[in-house]
C-alpha positions as CSV (number, residue, x, y, z in Angstrom):
1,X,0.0,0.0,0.0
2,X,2.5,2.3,0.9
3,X,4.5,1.6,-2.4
4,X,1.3,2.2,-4.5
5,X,0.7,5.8,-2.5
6,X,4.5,6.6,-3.8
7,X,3.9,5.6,-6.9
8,X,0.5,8.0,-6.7
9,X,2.5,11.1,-5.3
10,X,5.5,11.3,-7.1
11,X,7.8,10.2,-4.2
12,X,11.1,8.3,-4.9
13,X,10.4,4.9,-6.1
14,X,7.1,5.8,-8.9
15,X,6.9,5.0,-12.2
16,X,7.4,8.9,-12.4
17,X,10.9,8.5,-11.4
18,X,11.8,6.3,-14.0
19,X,13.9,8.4,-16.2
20,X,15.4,6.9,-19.3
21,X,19.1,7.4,-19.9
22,X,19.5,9.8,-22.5
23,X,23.2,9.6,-23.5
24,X,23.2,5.9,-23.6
25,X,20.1,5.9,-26.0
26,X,21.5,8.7,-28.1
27,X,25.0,7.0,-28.4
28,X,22.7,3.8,-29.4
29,X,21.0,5.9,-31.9
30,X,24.3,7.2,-33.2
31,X,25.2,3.6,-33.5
32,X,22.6,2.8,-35.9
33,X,22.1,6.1,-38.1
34,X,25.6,5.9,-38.4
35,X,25.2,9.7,-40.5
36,X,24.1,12.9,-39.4
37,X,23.4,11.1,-35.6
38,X,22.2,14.5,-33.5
39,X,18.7,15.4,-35.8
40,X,18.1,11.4,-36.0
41,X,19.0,11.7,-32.1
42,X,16.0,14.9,-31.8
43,X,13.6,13.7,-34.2
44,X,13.3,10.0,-32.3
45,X,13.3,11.8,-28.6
46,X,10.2,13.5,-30.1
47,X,8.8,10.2,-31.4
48,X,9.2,8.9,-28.1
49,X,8.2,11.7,-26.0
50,X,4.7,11.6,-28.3
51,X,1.8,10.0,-26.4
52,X,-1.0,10.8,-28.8
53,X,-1.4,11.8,-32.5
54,X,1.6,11.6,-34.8
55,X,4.6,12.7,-33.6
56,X,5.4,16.0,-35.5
57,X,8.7,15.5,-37.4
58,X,10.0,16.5,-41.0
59,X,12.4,14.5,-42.6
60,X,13.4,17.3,-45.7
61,X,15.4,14.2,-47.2
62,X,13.0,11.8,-47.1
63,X,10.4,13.8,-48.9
64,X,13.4,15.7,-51.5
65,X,14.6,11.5,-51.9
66,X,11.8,9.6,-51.4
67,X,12.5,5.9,-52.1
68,X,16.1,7.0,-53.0
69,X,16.2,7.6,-49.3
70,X,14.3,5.0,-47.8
71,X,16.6,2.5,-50.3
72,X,19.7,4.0,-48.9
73,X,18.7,3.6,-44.9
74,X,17.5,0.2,-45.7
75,X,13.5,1.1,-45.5
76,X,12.8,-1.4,-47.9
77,X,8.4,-1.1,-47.3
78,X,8.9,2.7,-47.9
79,X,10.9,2.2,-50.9
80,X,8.4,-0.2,-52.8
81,X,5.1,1.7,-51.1
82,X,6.3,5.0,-52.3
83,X,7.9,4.3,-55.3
84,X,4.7,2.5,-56.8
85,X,2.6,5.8,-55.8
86,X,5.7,8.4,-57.0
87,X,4.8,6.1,-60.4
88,X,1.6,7.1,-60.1
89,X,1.7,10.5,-59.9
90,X,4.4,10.7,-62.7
91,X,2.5,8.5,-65.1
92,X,-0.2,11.4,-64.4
93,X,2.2,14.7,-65.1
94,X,3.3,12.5,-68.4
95,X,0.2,11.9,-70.0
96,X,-0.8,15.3,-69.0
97,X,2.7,16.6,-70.5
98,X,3.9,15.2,-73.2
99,X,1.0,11.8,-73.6
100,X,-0.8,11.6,-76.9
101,X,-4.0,11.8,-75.4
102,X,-7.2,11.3,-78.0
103,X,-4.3,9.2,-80.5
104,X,-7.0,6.4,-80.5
105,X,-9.5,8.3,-81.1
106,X,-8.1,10.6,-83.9
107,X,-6.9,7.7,-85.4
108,X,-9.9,6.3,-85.5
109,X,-11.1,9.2,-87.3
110,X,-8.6,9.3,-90.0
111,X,-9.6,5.2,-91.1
112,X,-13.3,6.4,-91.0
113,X,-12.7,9.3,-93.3
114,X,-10.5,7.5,-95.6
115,X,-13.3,4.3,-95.6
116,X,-15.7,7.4,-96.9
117,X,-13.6,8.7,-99.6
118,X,-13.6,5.6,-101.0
119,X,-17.2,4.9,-100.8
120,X,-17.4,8.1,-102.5
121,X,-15.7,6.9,-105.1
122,X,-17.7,3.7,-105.4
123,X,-20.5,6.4,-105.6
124,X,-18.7,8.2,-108.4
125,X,-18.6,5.0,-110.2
126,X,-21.9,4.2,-109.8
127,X,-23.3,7.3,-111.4
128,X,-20.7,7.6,-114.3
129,X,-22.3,3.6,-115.1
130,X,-25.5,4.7,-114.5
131,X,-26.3,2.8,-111.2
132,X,-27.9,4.1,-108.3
133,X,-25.1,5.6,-105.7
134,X,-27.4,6.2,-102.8
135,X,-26.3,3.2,-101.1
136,X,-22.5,3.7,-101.2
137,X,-23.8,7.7,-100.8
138,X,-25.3,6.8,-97.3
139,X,-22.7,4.3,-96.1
140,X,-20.1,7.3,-96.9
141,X,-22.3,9.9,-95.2
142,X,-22.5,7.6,-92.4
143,X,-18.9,7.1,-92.0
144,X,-18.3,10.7,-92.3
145,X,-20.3,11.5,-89.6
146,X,-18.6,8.8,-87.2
147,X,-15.2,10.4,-88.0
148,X,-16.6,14.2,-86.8
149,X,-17.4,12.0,-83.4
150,X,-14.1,10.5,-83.1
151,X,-12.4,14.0,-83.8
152,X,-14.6,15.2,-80.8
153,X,-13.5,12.7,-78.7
154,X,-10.1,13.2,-79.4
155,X,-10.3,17.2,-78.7
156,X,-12.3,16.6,-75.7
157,X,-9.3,14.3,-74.3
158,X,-6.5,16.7,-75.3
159,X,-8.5,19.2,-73.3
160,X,-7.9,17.3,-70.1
161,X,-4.3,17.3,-70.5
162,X,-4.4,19.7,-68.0
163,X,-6.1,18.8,-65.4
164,X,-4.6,15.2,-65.5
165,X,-1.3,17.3,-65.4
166,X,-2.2,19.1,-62.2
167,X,-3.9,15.8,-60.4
168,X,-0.7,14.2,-61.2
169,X,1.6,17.4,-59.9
170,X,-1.0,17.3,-57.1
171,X,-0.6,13.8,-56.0
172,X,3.7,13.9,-56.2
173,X,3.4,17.3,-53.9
174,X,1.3,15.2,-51.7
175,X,3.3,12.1,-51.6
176,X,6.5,14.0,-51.0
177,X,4.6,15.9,-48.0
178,X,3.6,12.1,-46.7
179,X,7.1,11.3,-47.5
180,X,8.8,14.0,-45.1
181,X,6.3,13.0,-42.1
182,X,6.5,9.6,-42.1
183,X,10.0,8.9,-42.7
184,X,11.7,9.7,-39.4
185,X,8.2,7.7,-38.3
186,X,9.2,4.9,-40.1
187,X,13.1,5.0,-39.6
188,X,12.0,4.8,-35.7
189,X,10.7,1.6,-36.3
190,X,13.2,0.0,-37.8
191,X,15.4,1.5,-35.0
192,X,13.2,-0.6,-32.6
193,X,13.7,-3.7,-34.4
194,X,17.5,-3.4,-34.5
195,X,17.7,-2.4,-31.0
196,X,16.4,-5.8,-30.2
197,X,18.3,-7.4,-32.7
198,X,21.5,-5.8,-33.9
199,X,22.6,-6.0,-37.6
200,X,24.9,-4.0,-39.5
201,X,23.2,-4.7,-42.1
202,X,20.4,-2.9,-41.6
203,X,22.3,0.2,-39.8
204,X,23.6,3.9,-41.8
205,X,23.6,4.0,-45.4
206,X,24.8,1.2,-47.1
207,X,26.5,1.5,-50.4
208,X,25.1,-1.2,-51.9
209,X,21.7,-0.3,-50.4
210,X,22.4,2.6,-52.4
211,X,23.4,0.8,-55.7
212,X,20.6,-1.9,-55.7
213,X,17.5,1.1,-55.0
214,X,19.0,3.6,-57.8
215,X,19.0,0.0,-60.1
216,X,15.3,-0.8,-59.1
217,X,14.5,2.5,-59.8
218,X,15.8,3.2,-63.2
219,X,14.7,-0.3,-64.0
220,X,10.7,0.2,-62.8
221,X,10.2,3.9,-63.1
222,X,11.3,5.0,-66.4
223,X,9.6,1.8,-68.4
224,X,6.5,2.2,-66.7
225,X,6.0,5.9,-67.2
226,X,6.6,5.1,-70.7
227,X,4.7,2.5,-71.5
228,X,1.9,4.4,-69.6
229,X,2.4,7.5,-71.6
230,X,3.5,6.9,-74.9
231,X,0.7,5.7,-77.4
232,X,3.3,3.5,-80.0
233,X,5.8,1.6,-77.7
234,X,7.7,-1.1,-79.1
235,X,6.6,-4.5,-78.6
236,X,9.1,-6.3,-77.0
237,X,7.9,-4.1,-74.0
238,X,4.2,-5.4,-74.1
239,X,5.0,-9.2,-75.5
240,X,8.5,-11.1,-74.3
241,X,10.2,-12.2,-77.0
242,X,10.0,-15.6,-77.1
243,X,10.9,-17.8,-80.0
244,X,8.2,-20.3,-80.5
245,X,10.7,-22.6,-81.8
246,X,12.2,-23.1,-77.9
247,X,8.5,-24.3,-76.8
248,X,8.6,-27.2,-79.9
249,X,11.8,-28.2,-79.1
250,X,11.6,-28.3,-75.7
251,X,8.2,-30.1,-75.4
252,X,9.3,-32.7,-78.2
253,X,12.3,-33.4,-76.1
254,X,10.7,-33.9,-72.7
255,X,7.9,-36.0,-74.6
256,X,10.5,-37.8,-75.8
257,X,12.3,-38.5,-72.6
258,X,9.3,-39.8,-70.6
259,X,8.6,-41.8,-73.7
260,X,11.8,-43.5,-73.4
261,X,11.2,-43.7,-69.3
262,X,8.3,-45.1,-69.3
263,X,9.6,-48.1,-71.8
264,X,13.0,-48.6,-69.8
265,X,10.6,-49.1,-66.8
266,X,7.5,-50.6,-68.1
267,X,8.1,-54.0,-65.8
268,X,8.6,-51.7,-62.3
269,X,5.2,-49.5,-63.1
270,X,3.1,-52.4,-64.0
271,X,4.5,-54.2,-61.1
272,X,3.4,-51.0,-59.2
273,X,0.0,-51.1,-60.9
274,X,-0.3,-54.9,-60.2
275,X,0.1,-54.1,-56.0
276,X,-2.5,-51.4,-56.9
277,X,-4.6,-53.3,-58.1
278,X,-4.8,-56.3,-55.9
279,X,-5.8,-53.8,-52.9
280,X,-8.4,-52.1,-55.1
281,X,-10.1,-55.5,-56.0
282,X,-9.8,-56.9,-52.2
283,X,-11.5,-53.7,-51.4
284,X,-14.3,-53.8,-54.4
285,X,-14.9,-57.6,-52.9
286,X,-15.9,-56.6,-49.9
287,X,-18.2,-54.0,-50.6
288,X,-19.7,-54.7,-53.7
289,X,-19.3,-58.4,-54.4
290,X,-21.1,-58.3,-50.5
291,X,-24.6,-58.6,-50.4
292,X,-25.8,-54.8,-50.1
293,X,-28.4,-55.5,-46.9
294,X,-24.4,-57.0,-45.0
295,X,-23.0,-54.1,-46.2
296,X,-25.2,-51.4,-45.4
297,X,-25.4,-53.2,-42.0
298,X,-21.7,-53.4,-41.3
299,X,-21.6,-49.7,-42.2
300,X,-24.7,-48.6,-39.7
301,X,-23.0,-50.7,-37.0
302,X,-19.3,-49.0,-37.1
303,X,-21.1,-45.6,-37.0
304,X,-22.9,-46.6,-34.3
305,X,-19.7,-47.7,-32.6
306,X,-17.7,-45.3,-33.7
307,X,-19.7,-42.3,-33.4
308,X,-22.2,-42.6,-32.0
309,X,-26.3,-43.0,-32.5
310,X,-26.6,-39.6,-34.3
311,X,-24.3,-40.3,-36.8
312,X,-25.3,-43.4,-36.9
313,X,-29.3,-42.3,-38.2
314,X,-27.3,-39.7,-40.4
315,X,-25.5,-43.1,-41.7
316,X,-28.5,-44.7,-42.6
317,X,-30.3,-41.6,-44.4
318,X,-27.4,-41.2,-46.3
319,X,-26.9,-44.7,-47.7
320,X,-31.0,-44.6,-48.0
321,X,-30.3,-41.4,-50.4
322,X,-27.4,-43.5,-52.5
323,X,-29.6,-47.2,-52.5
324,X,-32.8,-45.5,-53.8
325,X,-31.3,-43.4,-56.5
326,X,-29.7,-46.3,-58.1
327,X,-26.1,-45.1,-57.1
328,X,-25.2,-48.3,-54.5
329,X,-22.5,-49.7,-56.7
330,X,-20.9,-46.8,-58.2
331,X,-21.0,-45.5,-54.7
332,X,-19.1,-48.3,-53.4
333,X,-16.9,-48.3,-55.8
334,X,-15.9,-44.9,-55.1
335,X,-15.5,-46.1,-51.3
336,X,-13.3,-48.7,-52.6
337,X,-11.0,-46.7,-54.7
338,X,-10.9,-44.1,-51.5
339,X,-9.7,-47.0,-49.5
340,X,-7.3,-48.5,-51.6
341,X,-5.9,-44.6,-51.8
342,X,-6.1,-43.7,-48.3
343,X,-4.6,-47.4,-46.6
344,X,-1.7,-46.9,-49.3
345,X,-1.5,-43.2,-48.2
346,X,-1.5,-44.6,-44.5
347,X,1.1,-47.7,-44.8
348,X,3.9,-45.6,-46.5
349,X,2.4,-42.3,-45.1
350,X,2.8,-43.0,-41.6
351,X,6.7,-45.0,-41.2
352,X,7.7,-41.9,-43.9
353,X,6.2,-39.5,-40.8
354,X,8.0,-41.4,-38.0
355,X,11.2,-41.3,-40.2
356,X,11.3,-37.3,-41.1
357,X,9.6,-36.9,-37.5
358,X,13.1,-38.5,-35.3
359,X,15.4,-36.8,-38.6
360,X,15.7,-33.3,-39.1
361,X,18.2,-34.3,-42.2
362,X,15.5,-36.2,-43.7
363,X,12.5,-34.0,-43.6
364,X,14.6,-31.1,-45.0
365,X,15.4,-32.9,-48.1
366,X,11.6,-33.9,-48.0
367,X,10.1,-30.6,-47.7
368,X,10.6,-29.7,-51.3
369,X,8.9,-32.9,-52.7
370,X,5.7,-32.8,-49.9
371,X,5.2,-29.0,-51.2
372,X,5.7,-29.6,-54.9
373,X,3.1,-32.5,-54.1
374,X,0.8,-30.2,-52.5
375,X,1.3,-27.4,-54.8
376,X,0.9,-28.5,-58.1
377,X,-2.4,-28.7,-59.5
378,X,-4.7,-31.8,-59.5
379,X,-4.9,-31.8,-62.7
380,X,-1.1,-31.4,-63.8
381,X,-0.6,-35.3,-61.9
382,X,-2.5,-36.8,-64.9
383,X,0.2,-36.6,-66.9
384,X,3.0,-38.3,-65.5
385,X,0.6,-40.9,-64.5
386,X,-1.0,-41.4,-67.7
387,X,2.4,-41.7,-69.1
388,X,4.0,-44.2,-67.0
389,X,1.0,-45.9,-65.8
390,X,-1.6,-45.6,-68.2
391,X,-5.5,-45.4,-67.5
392,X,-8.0,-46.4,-65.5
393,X,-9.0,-47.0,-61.7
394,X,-5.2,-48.4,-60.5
395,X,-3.7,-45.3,-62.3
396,X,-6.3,-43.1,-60.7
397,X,-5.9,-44.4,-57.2
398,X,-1.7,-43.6,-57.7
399,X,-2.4,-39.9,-59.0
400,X,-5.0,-39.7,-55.4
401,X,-2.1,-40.8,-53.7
402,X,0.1,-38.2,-54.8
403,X,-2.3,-36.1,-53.9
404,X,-3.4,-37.0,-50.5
405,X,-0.4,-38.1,-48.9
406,X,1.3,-35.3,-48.0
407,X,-1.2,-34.1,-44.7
408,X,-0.3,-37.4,-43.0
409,X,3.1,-37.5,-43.2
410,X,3.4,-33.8,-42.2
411,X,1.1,-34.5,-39.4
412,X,3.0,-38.1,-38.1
413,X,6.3,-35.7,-38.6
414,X,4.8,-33.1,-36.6
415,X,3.4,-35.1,-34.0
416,X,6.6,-37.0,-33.5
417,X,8.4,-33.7,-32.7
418,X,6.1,-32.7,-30.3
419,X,6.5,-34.9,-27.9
420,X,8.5,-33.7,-25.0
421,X,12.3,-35.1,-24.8
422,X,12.0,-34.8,-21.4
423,X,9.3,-38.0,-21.5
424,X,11.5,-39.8,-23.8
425,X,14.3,-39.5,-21.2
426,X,13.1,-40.8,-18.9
427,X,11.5,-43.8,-20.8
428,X,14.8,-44.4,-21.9
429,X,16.2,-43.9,-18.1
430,X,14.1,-46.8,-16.9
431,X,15.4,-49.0,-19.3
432,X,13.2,-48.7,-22.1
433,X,14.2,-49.6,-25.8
434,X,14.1,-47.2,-28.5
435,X,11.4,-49.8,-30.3
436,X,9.3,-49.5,-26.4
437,X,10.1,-45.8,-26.5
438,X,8.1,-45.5,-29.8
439,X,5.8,-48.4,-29.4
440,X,4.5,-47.2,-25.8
441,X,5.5,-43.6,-25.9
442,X,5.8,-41.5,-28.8
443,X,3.2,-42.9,-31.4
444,X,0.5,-42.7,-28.1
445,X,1.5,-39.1,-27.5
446,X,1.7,-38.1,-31.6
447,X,-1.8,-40.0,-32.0
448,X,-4.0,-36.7,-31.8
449,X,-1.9,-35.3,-34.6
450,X,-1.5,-38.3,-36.5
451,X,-5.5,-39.4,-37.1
452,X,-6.1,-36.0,-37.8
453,X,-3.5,-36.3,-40.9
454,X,-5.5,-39.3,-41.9
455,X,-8.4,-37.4,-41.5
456,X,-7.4,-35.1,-43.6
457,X,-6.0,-37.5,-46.2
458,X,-9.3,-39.6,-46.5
459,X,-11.2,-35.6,-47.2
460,X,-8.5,-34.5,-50.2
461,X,-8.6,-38.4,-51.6
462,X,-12.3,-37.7,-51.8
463,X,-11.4,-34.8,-53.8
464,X,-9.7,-36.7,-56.1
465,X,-12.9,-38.4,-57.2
466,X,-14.1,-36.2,-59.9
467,X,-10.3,-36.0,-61.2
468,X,-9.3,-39.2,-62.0
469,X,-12.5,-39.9,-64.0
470,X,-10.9,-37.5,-66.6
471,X,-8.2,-41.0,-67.7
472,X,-10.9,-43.6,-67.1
473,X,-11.7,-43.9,-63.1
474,X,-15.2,-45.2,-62.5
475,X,-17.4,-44.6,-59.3
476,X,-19.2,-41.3,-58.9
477,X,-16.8,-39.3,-60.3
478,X,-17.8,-40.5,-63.5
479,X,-21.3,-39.8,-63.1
480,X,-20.3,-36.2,-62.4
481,X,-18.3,-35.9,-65.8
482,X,-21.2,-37.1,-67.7
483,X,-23.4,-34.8,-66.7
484,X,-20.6,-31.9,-67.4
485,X,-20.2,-33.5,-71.2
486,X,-23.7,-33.2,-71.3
487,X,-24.7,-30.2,-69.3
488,X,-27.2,-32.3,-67.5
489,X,-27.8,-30.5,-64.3
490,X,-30.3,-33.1,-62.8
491,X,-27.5,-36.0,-62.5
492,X,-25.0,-33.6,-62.0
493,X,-26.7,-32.2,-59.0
494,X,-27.6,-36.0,-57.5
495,X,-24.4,-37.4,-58.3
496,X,-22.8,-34.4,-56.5
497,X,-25.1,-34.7,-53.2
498,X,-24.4,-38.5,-53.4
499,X,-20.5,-37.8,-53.3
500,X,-21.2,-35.2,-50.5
501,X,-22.8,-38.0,-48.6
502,X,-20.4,-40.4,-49.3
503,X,-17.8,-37.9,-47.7
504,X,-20.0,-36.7,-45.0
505,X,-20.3,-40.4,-43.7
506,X,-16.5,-41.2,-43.8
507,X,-15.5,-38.2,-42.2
508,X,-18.1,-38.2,-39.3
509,X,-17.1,-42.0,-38.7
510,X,-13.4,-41.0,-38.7
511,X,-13.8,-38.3,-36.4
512,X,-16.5,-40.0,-33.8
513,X,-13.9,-43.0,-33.9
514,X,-10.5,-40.5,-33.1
515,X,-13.2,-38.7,-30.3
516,X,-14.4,-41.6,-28.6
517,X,-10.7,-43.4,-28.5
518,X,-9.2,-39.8,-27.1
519,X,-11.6,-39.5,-24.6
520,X,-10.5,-43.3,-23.1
């Protein structure tokens, strides 16, 4: 109490009495401005000292400069932010200046009067043969007319030469006023960082700073006023200049080495395909070759157990929805390409987590493949596969599980890392094994993290669906590609719900399962 009364009165011990050191923050400040130390030394005092408002400071170099100066001290957010608008407003003064404003226009005009002349003509030679000119007489009046519009248009856009030429003087008057207040504002800030981090990198005016902001500059500015204000601009400034012969030559070659790939190792892929296939039919037995009442039962009864008996009545509508629509098989057959995908994504998913999860090595040189994987488009995995593996269901399933196997190895990886060392220690202090240590320890701890990877794998291989009935995948993906050929909305729109379901159910089963097993 009696501290808090000092604190409230002034006395010696209040926040009052807290005085920052001034010469050791000034020489810090030196430190980092490197030039002209005492105004960078006054103007971030008054930055400091400012409780409210913006603190009023003019930087005369920053607004003379602009991104010259911010370039220089290493501002690089000022630099791009300013030099875009300074663009702007010079893009403005040129068009207003010297810009060919109404060119289209009056060019316009000139092809519309010449087009009349020679309809004219025509006339001319209609009446000398004794034809009737009116026709070619109107069209030429017509055209005549059009041109007097286009000439209007042209003087009425000269005319605002000037006021574009004052909104663009306007704006660079206003930018360099912006300019001079915020740039001790925002040279404060990068003060702050470095003050918490150090780097000479960042500190005074760096010669090279200098160098690479006067190359951006006179690499940006100049062509982009110019292409903005000049009508006729070469074309190598609007179009690169490719040579279309590099695209032929280049696509022939690379055609021509996956060509010669995929023959060299025709034996490994269909022995890849084979596997493939074998899990796809064991799956298709079981659900289709099944008698539908068994199956529709065994599916009620694991959402029951799994999830629960609201998911379980949401189960049984949505297999009601897929039975009485005629969509039982294809929809199992969907399920059964899923599952081939996903229990391949799982069995080489989850040891490849573990692995990159205990190897920091190993999931580095990784990354790069798991992001081209989950980068590239859908679509763009169709032609490798198609290549090497050709088409149909087995091909389809191997393109899903590109697709799809990323999450779950990210998530095993991650989940493997997060669990503490101090646990493992001690595992290992009672005489644990490193197979016990990951048996009994680690995989129960990464568990949370790794079903929701598989979670998130069965949801994208679902995706996949619709894809990989573009090279010959059956299921309900195909049902949606037919009605796209066809523009059938009707079985476009069931087929879609019927997918949704199908999706729905797994992911609510998955879920309810990971829930129930957590909560023991």
């Amino acid at each position: 109490m009696d501290q808090q009364a000092d604190m409230a009165e002034g006395r010696p011990g209040s926040v009052k009495d807290i005085e920052v050191d001034r010469a050791a923050l000034d020489q810090s400040i030196a430190e980092f401005v490197v030039q002209n130390p005492d105004y960078y030394s006054r103007s971030f005092h008054k930055i400091h000292d400012t409780t409210s408002g913006i603190p009023l400071t003019f930087n005369w170099t920053a607004a003379l400069l602009g991104p010259l100066w911010a370039g220089a001290r290493g501002i690089w957010g000022f630099f791009w932010g300013f030099l875009i608008l300074e663009i702007i407003a010079w893009v403005q003064i040129g068009r207003g200046t010297w810009g060919e404003l109404g060119a289209d226009s009056l060019a316009q005009a000139e092809r519309q009067a010449a087009r009349a002349q020679e309809f004219l003509q025509r006339a001319a030679e209609a009446t000398a043969a004794g034809e009737d000119p009116s026709r070619f007489e109107t069209l030429a009046g017509n055209l005549t007319r059009a041109a007097e519009r286009s000439r209007d248009a042209a003087e009425a856009a000269a005319a605002d030469a000037t006021f574009i030429l004052m909104t663009g003087l306007g704006l660079l008057l206003v930018l360099k006023l912006v300019q001079g207040i915020w740039g001790n504002i925002a040279y404060e800030k990068q003060y702050s960082r470095w003050r918490v981090t150090p780097d000479q990198e960042v500190s005074g005016i760096q010669t090279k700073n200098i160098v690479l902001a006067v190359v951006l500059m006179l690499i940006v500015a100049p062509l982009t006023i110019y292409r903005f204000t000049i009508e006729n601009i070469p074309d190598f400034l609007t179009a690169f200049p490719a040579d279309p012969d590099h695209y032929s030559t280049t696509a022939r070659w690379l055609e021509g080495q996956i060509d010669a790939a995929a023959l060299a190792g025709s034996g490994a892929f269909d022995g890849v395909v084979l596997v493939v296939r074998q899990v796809l039919d064991a799956i298709s037995l079981a659900l289709i070759g099944t008698p539908w009442p068994v199956v529709m039962m065994v599916i009620f009864v694991v959402a029951w157990r799994s999830a629960g008996p609201r998911v379980a009545i949401f189960t049984a509508a949505a297999l009601a929805y897929i039975a009485f629509l005629g969509y039982w098989e294809i929809a199992m057959e969907t399920v059964a390409l899923v599952g081939a995908a996903v229990v391949l994504c799982v069995v080489i998913g989850i040891p490849l987590g573990i692995w990159f999860g205990k190897s920091e090595r190993a999931y580095r040189f990784a990354e790069p493949v798991l992001d081209l994987m989950q980068t590239l488009p859908a679509f763009v995995y169709l032609i490798p596969i198609i290549a090497f593996f050709g088409t149909g269901n087995p091909p389809g399933i191997l393109a899903t599980i590109i697709f799809g196997m990323p999450p779950v190895i990210r998530l095993t990886a991650l989940g493997m890392r997060g669990v503490p060392d101090s646990i493992k220690e001690a595992a290992l202090a009672f005489g644990a094994s490193r197979r016990q240590v990951l048996k009994d320890v680690e995989l129960p701890l990464a568990l949370p993290s790794i079903m929701t990877g598989v979670n998130q794998t069965i949801l994208m291989c679902l995706s996949m669906v619709v894809i990989i009935s573009l090279i010959g995948g059956g299921g309900l993906g195909k049902v949606i590609l037919e009605a796209l050929q066809f523009a059938a909305k009707g079985p476009g729109l069931l087929g879609g719900f019927a997918i949704l379901f199908v999706a729905m159910v797994i992911d609510r089963i998955v879920q309810g399962a990971f829930r129930r097993a957590d909560q023991k």
